[in-house]
C-alpha positions in Angstrom: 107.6 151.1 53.3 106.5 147.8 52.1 102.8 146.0 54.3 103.8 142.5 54.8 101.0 140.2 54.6 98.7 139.6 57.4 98.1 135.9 58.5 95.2 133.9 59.9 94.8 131.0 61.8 91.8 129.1 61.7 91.5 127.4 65.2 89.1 124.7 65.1 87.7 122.8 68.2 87.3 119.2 67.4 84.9 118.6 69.9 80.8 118.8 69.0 78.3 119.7 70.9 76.5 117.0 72.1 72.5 117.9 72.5 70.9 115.8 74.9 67.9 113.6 73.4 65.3 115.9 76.0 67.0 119.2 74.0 66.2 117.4 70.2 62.6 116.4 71.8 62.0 119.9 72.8 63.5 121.7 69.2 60.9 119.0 67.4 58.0 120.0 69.4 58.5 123.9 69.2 59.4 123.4 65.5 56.1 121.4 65.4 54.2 124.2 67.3 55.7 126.5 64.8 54.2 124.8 61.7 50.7 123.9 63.1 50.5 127.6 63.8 51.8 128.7 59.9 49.8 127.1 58.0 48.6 129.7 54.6 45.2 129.7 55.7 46.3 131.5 59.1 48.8 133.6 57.3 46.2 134.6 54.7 43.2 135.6 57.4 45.8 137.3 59.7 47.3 139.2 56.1 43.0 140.0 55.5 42.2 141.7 59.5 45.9 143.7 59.2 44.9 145.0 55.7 41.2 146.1 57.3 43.0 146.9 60.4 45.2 149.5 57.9 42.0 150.6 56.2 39.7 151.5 59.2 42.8 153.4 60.8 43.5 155.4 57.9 40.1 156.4 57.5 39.4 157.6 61.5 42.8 159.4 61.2 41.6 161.5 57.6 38.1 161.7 59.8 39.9 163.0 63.2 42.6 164.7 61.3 39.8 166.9 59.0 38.0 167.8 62.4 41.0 168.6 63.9 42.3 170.7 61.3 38.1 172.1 60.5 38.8 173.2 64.3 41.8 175.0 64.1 41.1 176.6 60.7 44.5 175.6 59.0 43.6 173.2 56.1 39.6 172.8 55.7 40.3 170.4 52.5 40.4 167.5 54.7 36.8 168.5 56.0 34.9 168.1 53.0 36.6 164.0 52.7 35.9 163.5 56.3 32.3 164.6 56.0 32.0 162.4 52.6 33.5 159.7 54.7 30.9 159.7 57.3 28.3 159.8 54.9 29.1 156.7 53.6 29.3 155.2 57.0 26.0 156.7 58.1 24.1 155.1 54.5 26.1 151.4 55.5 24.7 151.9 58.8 21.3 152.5 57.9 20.9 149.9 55.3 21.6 152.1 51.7 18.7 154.6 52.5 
């Protein structure tokens, strides 16, 4: 049994869509909006407090996570990380000391 070939028709409307002059107004100032708000200096400092953002919550969940886990007796490894951790936190606190 031999397919015959399958056929498509292209129907094309050859009406456009007309945008109103208030609808192009509105597209240039949101488009405007858009680029104020992208500039590389705002990419770049938002990039910098989601990379410190990462950072700070990686380190309170190995700190939480070793307590935690100190707590319950089933890995102690992450104790001795958390408690150099806080070290560290405790001599930026007080000045290096």
């Amino acid at each position: 049994m031999k397919e015959e070939p399958t056929k498509t028709i292209l129907i094309h409307d050859d009406q456009e869509d007309n945008l109103d002059s208030e609808d192009v107004k509105s597209l240039k100032e949101t488009l405007g909006s858009m680029d104020e708000k992208l500039t590389k200096k705002a990419l770049f400092i938002g990039g910098v407090l989601r990379g410190a953002g990462v950072i700070v919550g990686a380190t309170g969940l190995v700190i939480i996570g070793g307590f935690i886990l100190r707590y319950i007796g089933v890995f102690p490894g992450l104790d001795g990380l958390a408690e150099i951790i806080l070290q560290a936190f405790d001599k930026a606190r007080l000045g290096g000391s």
